[in-house]
N, C-alpha and C positions, 0 to 999 in steps of 0.2 A: 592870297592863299594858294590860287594854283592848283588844287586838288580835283576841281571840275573835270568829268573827261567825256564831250558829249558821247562817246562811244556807246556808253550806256544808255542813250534814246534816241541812235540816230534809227533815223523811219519811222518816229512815232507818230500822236495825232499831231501835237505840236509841230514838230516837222511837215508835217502835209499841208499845213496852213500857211506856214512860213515860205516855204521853198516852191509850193504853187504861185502864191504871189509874187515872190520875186521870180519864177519861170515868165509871168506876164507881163512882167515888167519890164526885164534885158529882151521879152522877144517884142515889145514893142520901142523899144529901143532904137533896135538893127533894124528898122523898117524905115529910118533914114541913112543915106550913104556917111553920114559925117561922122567919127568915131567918137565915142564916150571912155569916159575914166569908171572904173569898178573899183570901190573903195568898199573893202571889207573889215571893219575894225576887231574883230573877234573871229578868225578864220577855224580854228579848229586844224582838222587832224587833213580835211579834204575829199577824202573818202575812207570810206568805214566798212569793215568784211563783216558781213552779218553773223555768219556762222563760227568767229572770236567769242572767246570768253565773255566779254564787256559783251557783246548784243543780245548773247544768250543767257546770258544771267539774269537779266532782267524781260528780255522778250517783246519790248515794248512796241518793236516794228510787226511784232503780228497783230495786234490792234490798230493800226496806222498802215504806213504803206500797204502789208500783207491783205488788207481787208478788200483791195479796190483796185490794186496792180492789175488783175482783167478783169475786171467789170466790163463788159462792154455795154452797160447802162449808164457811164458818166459820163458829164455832161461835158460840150464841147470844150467851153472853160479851163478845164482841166487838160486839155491833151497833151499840151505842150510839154507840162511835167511831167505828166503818165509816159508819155514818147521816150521824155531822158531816161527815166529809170530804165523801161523797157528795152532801151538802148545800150544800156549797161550790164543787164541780163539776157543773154542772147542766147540761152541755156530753158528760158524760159521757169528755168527758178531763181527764185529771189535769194542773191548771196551777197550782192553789194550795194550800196546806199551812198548819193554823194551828199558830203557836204556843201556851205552855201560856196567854196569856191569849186566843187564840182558840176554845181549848176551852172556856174559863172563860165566856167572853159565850154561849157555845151555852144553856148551863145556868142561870149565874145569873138569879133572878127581879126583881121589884121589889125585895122587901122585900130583899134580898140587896144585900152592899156587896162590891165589888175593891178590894183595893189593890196598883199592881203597881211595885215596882221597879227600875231599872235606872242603871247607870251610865257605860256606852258614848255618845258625842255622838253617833251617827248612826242607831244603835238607839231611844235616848229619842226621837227627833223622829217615825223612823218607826212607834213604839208611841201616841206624842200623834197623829199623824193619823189609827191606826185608831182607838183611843177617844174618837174628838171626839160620833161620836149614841149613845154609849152610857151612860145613867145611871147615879148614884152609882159612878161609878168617879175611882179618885184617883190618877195617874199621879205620882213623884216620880224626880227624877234625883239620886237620895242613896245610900247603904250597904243593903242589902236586908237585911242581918243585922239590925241596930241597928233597922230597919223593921220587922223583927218582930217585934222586942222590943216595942217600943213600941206595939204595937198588938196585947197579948193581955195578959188575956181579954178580950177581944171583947164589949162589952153585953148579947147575945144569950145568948152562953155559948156559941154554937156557932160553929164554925171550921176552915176546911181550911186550911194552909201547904205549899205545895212549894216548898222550897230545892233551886234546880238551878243552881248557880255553874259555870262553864265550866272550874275547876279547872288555869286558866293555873300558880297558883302552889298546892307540894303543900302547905300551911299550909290550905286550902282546904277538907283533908277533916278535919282538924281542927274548925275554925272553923264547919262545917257542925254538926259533931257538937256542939259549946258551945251553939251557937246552942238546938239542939232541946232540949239538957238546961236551959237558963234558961230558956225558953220552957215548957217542958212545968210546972218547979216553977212558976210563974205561971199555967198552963192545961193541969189534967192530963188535960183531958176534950176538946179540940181534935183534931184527923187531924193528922199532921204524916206528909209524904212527900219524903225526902230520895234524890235520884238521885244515882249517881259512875259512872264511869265504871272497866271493870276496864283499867285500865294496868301498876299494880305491887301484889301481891298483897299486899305486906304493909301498904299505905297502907288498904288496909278490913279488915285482922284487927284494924289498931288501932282502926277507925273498932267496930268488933261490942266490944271490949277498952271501950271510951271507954263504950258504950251500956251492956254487959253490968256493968259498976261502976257504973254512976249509979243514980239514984230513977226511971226509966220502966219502964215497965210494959207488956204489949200489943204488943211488936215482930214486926212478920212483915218476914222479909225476902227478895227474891226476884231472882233473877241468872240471866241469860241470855246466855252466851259463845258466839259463832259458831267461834272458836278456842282451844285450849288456852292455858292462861299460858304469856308468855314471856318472854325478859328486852331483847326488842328492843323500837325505839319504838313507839307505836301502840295503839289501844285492840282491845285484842278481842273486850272483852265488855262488857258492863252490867246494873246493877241497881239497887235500889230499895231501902230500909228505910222502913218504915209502921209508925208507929205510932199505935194505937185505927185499923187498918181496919175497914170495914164486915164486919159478920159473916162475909156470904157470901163474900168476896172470895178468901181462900185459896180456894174452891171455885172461884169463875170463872180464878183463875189456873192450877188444876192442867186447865181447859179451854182456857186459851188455850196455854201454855206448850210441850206437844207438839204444837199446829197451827203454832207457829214455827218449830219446829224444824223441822217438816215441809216448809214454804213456804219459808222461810226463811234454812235452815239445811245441813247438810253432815255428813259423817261423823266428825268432830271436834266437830260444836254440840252441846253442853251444858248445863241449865238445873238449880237447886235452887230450893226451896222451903222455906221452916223457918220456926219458928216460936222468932226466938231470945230473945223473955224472954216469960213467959206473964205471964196477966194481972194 
């Protein structure tokens, strides 16, 4: 369909969940010298100007980023991420927002390879102008699934993958889930971080049904709903499935999780935590 343009929620709460996580993820990464492959199957645009038509239209990074960019009440957990934004705005106002391959250049080092995909015409061009001074990175306007198949196991042996498809079509949370269980029999030892969004509750009992039957191993998974399920349009909530997270990282989530809810959140928001297949 094509029509998705996250411009329209980048910095929201959903993003702050996402893109924190994967902040602690590449930065525990780089805490060994031997380099990793970055396999982004849904890259987007890269970075996002807040103060565009798309961000202001909707607004939605003033409830998300905007609410906690200086807090200097958040918890240590978070800095990593809070650092990149803040590094990005050095105006000390909030006008730009990376996407997940703007997180991904924060981090990645030499010896470290991107590869990001996308298939949107006006996403690719504006993700080829942010990575024109950025090394070894390999920008394709192809299938981001099939993308990372194709590119594991990784020479290294090491490897982060976030699959985050915009879930225009509900095959999506499916196809998500195929993708990580090929990928994984191929590279049992790789991060794989798969984001959905909560719209219809029974499209991720199947996605947890699909994983909980497979060969993986190591799944944490974590959701954070600003509203109760309902059967109207609209997303309410969101989460993540990780699988092989970094050890501590259940521990930095049960730190960030109630500061969302607190900044965040309402008397309806809601977050879990679980660890739904051990290792």
């Amino acid at each position: 369909m094509l029509s998705y343009r996250h411009a329209f929620h980048a910095g929201n709460f959903a993003d702050v969940l996402k893109h924190s996580v994967l902040s602690l993820v590449l930065d525990y990464m780089t805490r060994k010298e031997k380099g990793f492959h970055y396999i982004d199957s849904h890259s987007g645009a890269g970075m996002y100007q807040l103060a565009e038509e798309y961000a202001q239209k909707t607004g939605e990074y003033k409830d998300g980023i905007a609410k906690i960019i200086n807090d200097e009440d958040a918890p240590e957990s978070l800095e990593p991420y809070l650092s990149l934004i803040k590094s990005l705005n050095l105006n000390s106002e909030l006008e730009v927002y990376p996407g997940s391959p703007g997180i991904a250049k924060a981090f990645v080092r030499r010896q470290d390879s991107s590869h990001l995909f996308e298939l949107h015409p006006t996403d690719i061009q504006h993700l080829e102008d942010f990575c024109q001074r950025w090394r070894k990175v390999f920008v394709k306007q192809s299938d981001g699934y099939k993308g990372v198949l194709g590119l594991v196991p990784p020479p290294s042996r090491r490897g982060v993958v976030l699959i985050d498809p915009p879930y225009e079509l509900k095959e999506d949370y499916q196809k998500a889930v195929k993708t990580i269980i090929k990928a994984y029999a191929k590279f049992s030892t790789g991060t794989y971080i798969v984001w959905y969004p909560v719209v219809k509750r029974n499209f991720i009992e199947q996605m947890q049904k699909d994983f909980t039957n497979s060969e993986v191993k190591n799944l944490l998974q974590v959701e954070f709903c600003l509203e109760k399920d309902t059967d109207e349009y609209g997303m309410t909530g969101t989460g993540l499935f990780i699988v092989n997270p970094p050890w501590q990282l259940a521990a930095q989530l049960e730190e960030i999780l109630p500061y969302m809810k607190t900044k965040l959140g309402s008397t309806n928001t809601s977050y879990t935590l679980k660890q739904l297949i051990a290792e």
